[in-house]
C-alpha positions in Angstrom: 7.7 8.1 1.8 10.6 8.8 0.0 14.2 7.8 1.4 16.6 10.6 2.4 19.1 9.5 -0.7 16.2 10.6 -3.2 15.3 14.1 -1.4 19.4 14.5 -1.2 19.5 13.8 -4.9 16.6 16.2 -6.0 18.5 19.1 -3.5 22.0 18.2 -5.3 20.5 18.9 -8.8 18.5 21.8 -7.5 21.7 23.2 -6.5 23.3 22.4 -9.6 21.0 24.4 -11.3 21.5 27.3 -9.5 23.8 30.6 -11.1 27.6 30.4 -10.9 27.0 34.0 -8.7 24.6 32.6 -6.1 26.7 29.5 -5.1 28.9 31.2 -2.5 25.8 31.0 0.0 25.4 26.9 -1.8 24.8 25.3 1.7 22.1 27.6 3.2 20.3 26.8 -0.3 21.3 22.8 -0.4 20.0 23.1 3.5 16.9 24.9 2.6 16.1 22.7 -0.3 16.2 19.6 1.7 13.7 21.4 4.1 11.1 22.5 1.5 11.4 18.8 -0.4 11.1 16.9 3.2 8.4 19.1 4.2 6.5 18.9 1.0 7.0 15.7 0.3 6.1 14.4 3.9 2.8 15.9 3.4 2.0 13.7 0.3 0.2 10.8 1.0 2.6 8.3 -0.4 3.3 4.6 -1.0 6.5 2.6 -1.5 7.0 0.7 -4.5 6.5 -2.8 -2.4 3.2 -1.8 -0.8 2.0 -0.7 -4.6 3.2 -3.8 -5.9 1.2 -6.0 -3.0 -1.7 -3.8 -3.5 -1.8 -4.4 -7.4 -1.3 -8.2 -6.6 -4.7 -8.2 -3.8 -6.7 -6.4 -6.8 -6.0 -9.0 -9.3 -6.8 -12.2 -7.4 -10.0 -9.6 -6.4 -11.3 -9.4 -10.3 -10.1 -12.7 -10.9 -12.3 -14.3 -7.8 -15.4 -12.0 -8.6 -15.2 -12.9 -12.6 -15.4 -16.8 -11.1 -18.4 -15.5 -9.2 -20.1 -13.8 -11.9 -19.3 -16.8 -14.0 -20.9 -19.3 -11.1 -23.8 -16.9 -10.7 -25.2 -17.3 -14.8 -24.5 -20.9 -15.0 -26.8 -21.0 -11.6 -29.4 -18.5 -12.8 -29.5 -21.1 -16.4 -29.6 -24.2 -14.4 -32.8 -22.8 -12.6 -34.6 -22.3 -15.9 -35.5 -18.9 -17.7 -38.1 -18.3 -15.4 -35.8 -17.5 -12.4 -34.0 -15.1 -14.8 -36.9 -13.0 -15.9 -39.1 -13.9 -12.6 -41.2 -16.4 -12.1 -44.2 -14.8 -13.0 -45.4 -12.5 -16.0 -48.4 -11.1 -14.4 -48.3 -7.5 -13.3 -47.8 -7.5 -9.4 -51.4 -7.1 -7.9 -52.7 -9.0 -10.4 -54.3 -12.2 -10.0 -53.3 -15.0 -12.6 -56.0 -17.4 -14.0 -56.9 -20.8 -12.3 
């Protein structure tokens, strides 16, 4: 979620942007600002920057461990001949092969 100092920030610059004329009444609009942004905000289904980071990290050792797989997988299914690639058997299921 975001930290207080970054909702703060956003309300500051919010306020900043607001005409010369309305800023008498400056803290009931910086208060309601920081309501609106917490509330809004708190209902976003956010992550922090480290649990991203960690996230990103788990994915890449993920592909890298499944392209070692895949890669383990064809060398097996080419040591076991190209019959146990295309199937042992050419003959159309239900069909008896000559003896």
């Amino acid at each position: 979620m975001m930290d207080s100092f970054r909702i703060d920030e956003i309300a500051r610059r919010l306020l900043e942007s607001v005409p010369p004329a309305f800023r008498t009444i400056s803290k009931d609009l910086e208060t309601n600002f920081r309501a609106v942004l917490r509330s809004s905000l708190g209902k976003l289904d956010l992550v922090t920057r480290d649990e991203f980071d960690t996230q990103t990290r788990v994915l890449e050792r993920t592909r890298a461990r499944l392209a070692e797989l895949e890669a383990r997988l064809l060398a097996l299914e080419g040591a076991s001949g190209p019959a146990a690639a295309t199937g042992a058997d050419s003959a159309a299921p239900g069909v008896p092969r000559g003896n």
